[in-house]
C-alpha positions in Angstrom: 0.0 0.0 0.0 1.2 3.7 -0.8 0.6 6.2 2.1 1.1 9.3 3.0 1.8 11.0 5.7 2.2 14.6 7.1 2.2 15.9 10.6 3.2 18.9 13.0 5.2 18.8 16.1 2.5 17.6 18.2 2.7 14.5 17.3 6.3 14.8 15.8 7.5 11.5 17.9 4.1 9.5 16.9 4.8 10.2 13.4 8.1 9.1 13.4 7.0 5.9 15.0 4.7 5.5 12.3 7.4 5.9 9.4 9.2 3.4 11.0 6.0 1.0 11.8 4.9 1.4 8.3 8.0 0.6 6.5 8.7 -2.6 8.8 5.2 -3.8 7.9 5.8 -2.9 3.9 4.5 -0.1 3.2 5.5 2.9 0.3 5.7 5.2 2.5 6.1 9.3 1.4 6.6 11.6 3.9 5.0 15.0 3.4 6.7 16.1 7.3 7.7 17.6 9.3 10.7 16.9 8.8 12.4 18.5 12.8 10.6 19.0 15.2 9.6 22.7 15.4 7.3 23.8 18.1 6.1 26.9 16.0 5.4 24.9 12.8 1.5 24.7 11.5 0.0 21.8 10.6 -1.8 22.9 7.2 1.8 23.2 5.7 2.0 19.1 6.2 -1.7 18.2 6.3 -2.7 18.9 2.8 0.8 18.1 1.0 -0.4 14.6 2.0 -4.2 14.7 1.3 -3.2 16.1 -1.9 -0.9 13.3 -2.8 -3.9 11.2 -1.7 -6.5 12.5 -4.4 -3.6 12.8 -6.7 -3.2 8.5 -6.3 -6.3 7.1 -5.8 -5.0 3.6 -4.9 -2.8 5.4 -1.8 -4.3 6.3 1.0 -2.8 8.9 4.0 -2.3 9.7 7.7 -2.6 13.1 9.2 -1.3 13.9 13.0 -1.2 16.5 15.2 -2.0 17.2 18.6 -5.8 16.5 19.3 -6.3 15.1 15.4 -9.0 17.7 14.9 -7.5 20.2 12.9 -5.6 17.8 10.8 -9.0 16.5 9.6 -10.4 19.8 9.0 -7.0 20.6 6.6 -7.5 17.1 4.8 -11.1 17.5 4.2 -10.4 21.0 2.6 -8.4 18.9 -0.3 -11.3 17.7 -3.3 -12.2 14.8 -3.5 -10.3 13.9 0.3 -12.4 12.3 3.4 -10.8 11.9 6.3 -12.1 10.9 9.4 -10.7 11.8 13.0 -10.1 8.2 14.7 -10.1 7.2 18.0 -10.1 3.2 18.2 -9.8 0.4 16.1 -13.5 0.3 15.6 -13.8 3.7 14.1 -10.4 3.6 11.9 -12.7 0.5 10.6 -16.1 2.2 10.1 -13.9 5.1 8.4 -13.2 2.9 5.8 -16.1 0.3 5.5 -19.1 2.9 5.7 -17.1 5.8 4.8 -14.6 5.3 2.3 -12.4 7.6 4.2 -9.0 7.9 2.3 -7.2 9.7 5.4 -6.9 9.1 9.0 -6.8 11.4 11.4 -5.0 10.9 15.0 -4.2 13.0 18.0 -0.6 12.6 19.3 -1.6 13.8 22.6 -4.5 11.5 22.7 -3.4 8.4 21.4 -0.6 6.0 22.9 1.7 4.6 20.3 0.6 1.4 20.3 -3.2 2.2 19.9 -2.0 4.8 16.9 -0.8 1.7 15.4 -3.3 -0.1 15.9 -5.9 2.3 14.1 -3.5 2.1 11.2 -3.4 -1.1 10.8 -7.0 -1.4 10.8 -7.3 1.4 8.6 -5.1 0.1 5.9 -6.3 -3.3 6.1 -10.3 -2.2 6.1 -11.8 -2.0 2.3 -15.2 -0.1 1.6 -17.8 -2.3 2.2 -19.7 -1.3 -1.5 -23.2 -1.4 0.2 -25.2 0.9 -1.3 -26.9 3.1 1.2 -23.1 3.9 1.9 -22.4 4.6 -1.6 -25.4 6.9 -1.8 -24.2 9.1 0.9 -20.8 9.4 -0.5 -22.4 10.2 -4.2 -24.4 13.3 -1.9 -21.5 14.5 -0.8 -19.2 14.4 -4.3 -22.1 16.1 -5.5 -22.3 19.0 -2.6 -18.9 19.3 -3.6 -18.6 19.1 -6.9 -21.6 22.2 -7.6 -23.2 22.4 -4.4 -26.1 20.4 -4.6 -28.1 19.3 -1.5 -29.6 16.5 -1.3 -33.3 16.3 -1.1 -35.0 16.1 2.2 -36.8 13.4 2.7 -41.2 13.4 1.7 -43.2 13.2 5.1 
């Protein structure tokens, strides 16, 4: 699997676990940074270098990190095309991907131990979309929101 990955000095030590994680389990791994750690840098700078190299390779998908994960998301989901989802636990990195079809996960260095962070990834990586249409549907709404800015309709009482 190809993924990216990009990250601020919040979680600056959980990402470098992850580089090394993701390599020893096989990964193509591109780092979009930080490269130091550098308590002043922004997370936007890193966040959507790596979303965009997501939408860019469709068969990649990407990690974003920072301190509570939040803001990370926000920045990936800015990027066309991107859904990333803000993770927590196994379960959700898996729902991200099954229901979802999230291409990016989100997680928060200062909420998330090491071993749970590589956890998530794992699950995340290893989780396909499930296909199931009702999913599907609701992904074609939002492609479409984005794409012109169509709502979808309410439903008839």
């Amino acid at each position: 699997m190809r993924v990216h990955i990009g990250g601020d000095h919040a979680a600056y030590d959980m990402h470098q676990d992850l580089l090394a994680f993701l390599r020893a389990e096989g990964h193509e791994v591109t780092n979009h940074g930080a490269f130091e750690l550098d308590p002043e840098d922004d997370y936007p700078v890193f966040c959507l270098r790596a979303a965009e190299a997501v939408a860019a390779d469709p068969e990649s998908l990407g990690i974003v990190l920072g301190g509570s994960g939040n803001g990370e998301q926000i920045a990936a989901n800015k990027v066309p095309g991107i859904r990333a989802a803000l993770c927590y636990d196994d379960e959700m990195a898996q729902l991200a991907r099954q229901h979802n079809n999230a291409q990016v996960i989100s997680i928060g260095g200062r909420m998330t131990s090491f071993e749970q962070a590589r956890s998530m990834v794992r699950v995340f990586l290893s989780t396909s979309f499930s296909g199931v249409e009702r999913h599907q549907r609701r992904i074609d709404m939002l492609a479409a929101y984005e794409k012109d800015g169509t709502l979808p309709p309410l439903p008839s009482s």
